[in-house]
TORMAR-886425 format. One line per 10 residues: number of its first residue (from 1); their letters; for each residue x, z, y of C-alpha. Coordinates in steps of 0.001 Angstrom, whole numbers, padded with zeros to 6 digits. Layout:
# TORMAR-886425
NUM> a> X/Z/Y | ... $
END
This chain:
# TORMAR-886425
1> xxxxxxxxxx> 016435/004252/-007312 | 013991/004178/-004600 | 013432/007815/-002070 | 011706/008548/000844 | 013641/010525/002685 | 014668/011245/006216 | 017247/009620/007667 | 020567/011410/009434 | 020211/009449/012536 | 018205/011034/014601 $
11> xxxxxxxxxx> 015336/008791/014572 | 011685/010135/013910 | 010785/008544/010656 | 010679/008795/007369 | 012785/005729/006029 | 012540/004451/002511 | 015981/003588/001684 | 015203/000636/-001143 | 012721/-000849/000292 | 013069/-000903/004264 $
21> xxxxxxxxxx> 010134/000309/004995 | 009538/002757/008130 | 006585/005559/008689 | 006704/007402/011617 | 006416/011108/010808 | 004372/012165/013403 | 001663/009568/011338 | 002498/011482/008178 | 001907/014734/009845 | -001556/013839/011630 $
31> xxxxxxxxxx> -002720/012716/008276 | -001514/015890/006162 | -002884/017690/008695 | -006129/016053/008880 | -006486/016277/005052 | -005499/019888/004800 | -007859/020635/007907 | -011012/019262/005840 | -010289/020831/002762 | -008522/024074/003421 $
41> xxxxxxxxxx> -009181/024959/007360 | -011814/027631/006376 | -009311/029091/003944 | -009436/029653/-000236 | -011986/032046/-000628 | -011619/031998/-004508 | -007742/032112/-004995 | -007743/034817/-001848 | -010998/036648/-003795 | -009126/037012/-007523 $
51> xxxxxxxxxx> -005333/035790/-007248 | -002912/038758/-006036 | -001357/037926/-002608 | 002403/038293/-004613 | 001992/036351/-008011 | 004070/033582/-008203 | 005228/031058/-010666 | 005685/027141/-011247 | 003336/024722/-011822 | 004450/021107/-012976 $
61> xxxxxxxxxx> 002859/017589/-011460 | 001989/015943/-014743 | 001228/012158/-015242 | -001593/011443/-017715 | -001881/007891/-018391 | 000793/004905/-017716 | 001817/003714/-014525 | 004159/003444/-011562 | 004427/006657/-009358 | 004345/006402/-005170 $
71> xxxxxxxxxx> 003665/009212/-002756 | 005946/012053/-004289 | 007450/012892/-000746 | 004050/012875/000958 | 002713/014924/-002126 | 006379/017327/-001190 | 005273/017133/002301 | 001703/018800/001782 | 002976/021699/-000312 | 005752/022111/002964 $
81> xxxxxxxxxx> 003626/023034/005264 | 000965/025107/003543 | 004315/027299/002619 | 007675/026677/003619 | 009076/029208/001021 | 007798/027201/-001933 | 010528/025375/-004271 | 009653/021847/-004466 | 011790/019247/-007059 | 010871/015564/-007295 $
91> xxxxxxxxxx> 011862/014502/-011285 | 011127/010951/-010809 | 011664/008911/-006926 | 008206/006760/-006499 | 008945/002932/-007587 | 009772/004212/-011244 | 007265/003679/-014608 | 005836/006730/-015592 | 003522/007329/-018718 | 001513/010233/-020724 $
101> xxxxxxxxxx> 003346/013250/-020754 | 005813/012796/-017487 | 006702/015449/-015547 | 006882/013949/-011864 | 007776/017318/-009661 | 007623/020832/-010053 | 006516/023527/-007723 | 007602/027483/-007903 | 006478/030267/-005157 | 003102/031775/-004569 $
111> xxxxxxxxxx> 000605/030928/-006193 | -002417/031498/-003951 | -000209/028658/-001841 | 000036/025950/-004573 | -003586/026212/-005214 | -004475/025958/-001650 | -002249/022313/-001448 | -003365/020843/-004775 | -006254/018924/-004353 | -004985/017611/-001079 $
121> xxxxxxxxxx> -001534/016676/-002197 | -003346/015399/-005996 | -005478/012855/-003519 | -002473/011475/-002227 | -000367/011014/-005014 | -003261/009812/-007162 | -004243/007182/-004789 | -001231/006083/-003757 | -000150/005793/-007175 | -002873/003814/-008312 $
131> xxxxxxxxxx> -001729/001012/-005665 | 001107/001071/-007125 | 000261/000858/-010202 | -002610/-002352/-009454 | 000224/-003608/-007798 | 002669/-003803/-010279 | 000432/-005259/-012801 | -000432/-008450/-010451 | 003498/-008990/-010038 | 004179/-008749/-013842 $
141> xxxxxxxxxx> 001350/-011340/-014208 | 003382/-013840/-011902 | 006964/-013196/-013429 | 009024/-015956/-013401 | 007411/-018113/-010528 | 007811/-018501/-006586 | 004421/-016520/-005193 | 005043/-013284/-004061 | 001912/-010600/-004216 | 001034/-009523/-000868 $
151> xxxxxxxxxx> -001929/-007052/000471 | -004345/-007210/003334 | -005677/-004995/006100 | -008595/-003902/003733 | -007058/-000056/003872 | -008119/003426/004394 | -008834/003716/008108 | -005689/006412/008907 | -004062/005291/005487 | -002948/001552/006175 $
161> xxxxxxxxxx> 001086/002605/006484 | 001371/004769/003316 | -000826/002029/001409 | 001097/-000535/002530 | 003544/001563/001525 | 002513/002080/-002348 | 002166/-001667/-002555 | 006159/-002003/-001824 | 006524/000988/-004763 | 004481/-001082/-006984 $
171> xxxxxxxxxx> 006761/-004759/-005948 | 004360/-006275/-003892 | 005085/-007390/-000247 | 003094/-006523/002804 | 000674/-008701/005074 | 000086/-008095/008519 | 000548/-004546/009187 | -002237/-004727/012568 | -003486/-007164/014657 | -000266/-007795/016979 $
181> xxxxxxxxxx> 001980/-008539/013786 | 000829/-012167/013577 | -001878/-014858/014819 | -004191/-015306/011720 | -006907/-017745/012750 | -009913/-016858/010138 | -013463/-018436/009587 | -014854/-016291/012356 | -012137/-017594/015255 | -012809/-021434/013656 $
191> xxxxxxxxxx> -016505/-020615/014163 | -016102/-019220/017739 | -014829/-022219/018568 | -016691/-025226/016637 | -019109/-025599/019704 | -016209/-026690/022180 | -015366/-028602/019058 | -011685/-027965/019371 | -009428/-029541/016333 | -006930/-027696/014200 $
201> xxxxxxxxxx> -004126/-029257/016617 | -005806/-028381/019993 | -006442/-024679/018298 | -002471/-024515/016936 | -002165/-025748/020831 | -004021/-022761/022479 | -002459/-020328/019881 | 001332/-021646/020536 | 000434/-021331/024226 | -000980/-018155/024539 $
211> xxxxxxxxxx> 000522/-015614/021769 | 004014/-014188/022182 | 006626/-016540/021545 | 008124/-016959/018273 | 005235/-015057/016614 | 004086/-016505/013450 | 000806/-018557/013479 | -001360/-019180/010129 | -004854/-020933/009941 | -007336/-020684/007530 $
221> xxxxxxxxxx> -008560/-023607/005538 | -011156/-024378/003131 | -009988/-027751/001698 | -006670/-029876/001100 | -007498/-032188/003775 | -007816/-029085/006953 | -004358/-027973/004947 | -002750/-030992/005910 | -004181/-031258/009379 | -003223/-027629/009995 $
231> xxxxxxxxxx> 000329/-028345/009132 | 000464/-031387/010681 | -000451/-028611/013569 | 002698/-027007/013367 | 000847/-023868/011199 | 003906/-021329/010204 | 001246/-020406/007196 | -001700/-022239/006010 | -004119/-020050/003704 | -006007/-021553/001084 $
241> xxxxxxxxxx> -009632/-019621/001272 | -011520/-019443/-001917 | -009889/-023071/-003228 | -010592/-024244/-006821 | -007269/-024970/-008883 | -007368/-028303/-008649 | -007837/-027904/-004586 | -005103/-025544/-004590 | -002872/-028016/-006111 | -003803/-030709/-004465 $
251> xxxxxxxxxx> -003001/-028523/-000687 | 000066/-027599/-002100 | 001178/-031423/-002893 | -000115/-032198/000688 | 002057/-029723/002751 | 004505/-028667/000574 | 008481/-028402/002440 | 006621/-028479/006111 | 005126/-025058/006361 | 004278/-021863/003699 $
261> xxxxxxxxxx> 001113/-021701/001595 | -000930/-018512/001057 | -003866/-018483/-001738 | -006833/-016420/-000701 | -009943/-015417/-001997 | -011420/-014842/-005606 | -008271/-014182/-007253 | -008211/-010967/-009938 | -005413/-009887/-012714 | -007034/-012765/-015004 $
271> xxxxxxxxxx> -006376/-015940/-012503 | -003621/-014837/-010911 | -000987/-016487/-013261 | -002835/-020020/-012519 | -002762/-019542/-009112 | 000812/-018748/-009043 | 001700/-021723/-010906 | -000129/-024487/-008471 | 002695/-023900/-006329 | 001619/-021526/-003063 $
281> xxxxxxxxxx> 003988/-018762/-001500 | 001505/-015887/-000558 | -000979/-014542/-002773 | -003054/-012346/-001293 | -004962/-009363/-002844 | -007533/-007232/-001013 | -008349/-005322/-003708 | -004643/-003932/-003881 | -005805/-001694/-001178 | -009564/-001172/-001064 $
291> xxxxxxxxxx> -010417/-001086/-004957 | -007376/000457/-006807 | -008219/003157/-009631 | -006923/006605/-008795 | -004126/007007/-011707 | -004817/010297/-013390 | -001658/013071/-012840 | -002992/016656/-012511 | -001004/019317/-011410 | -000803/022439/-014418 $
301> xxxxxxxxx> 000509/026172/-013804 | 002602/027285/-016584 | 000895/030487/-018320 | 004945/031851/-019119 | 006018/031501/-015619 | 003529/034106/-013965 | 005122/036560/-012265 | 004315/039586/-009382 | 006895/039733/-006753 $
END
């Protein structure tokens, strides 16, 4: 079972449990807030024009199409603080499969207050849901061999922690979370510094020097020969940009046991596998992040349950 929940220790955060991953609440709270603020600051002019101020009944989250579910307490959250009095049950903890027909939570109060929250708290779950989902499908497609699936910093500016988030629901692993996490000397750093015409090893120098110690350095490379210089370097991580297979595989024979190996670049649910199976640690996926499909869950009053108070 995986839950995001709130821990009894007195720290600030929301902790989930499973998969020991922090979010500060006061970053879940500027973001509901935000989101609420742009679609419901003005008010609901059409459930406060036509729905009576003390109906109330239940409406249930329902999942449409096949997937993995992430965001449920975030989707809780939203409905909590457009009413407090509302009755909120999670069905199924995010991390599970869901498919056509699935009832994920239920909501009973006011009604005028469960429309107000829907389309905010539907963007959330939808989203984050679909990461999951994009995520899980990469991992099935490397079953059985040593890469793990990781993500990128390609999020939603103001989303990056819940996103990051979904991709742990869905059994991937997270990348850098910011800039501080790790030195990750890209294309544009290598170019910055071709006219001083500094080598791999005088770079890995400068990098060991001057960034925190212990912090873990990777390099970017482009073909199995800058692999091997870069781990001859001392590179914690090489990454393997945009490599052919037989590139790949050839880096991988090069610098296997003397640092880790990270594919990069180009790779989609149809390559993945092959990648996987040359050998590297670290697949990384951008478009875990910046390209998933929203999965399609609506949220549905029940007719039966309408009640004035």
């Amino acid at each position: 079972m995986i839950s995001l929940s709130i821990p009894q220790t007195g720290r600030n955060t929301l902790y989930l449990q499973m998969l020991e991953f922090d979010i500060p609440e006061e970053q879940i709270n500027t973001v509901i807030n935000f989101a609420l603020a742009e679609d419901s600051g003005h008010g609901d002019v059409t459930s406060e024009a036509i729905i009576p101020a003390n109906l109330e009944g239940t409406a249930a989250l329902l999942v449409k199409a096949e997937g993995v579910l992430a965001g449920g307490e975030v989707f809780r959250k939203v409905f909590a603080k457009i009413d407090p009095t509302l009755k909120i049950e999670i069905l199924i903890p995010d991390g599970m499969n869901i498919k056509h027909g699935d009832i994920a939570v239920t909501i009973s109060g006011k009604v005028r207050s469960i429309l107000k929250g829907e389309r905010t708290a539907l963007n959330f779950i939808q989203r984050l849901s679909g990461i999951a989902t994009l995520t899980r499908q990469y991992v099935n497609e490397i079953s059985g061999t040593r890469a793990g699936i990781y993500d990128t910093r390609k999020t939603t500016p103001g989303l990056r922690l819940l996103e990051k988030y979904a991709v742990r629901a869905g059994g991937g692993r997270n990348h850098r979370l910011h800039l501080g996490d790790a030195v990750l000397i890209k294309d544009n750093h290598l170019a910055a510094l071709r006219k001083p015409g500094l080598s791999f090893k005088e770079i890995m120098a400068r990098a060991k020097q001057n960034a925190p110690r212990g912090i873990i350095i990777e390099i970017e490379v482009t073909t199995p020969q800058e692999a091997q210089e870069a781990a001859a370097a001392g590179a914690n991580i090489v990454m393997l940009d945009n490599m052919s297979l037989e590139a790949m595989q050839e880096a991988v024979k090069l610098v296997r046991g003397r640092c880790r190996i990270e594919a990069s670049g180009g790779i989609n649910l149809s390559n993945v596998r092959q990648v996987a199976t040359t050998g590297v640690d670290i697949i990384s996926i951008g478009a875990l992040t910046h390209s998933p499909k929203a999965l399609d869950i609506s949220l549905e009053l029940e007719p039966e349950s309408m009640k004035l108070s």
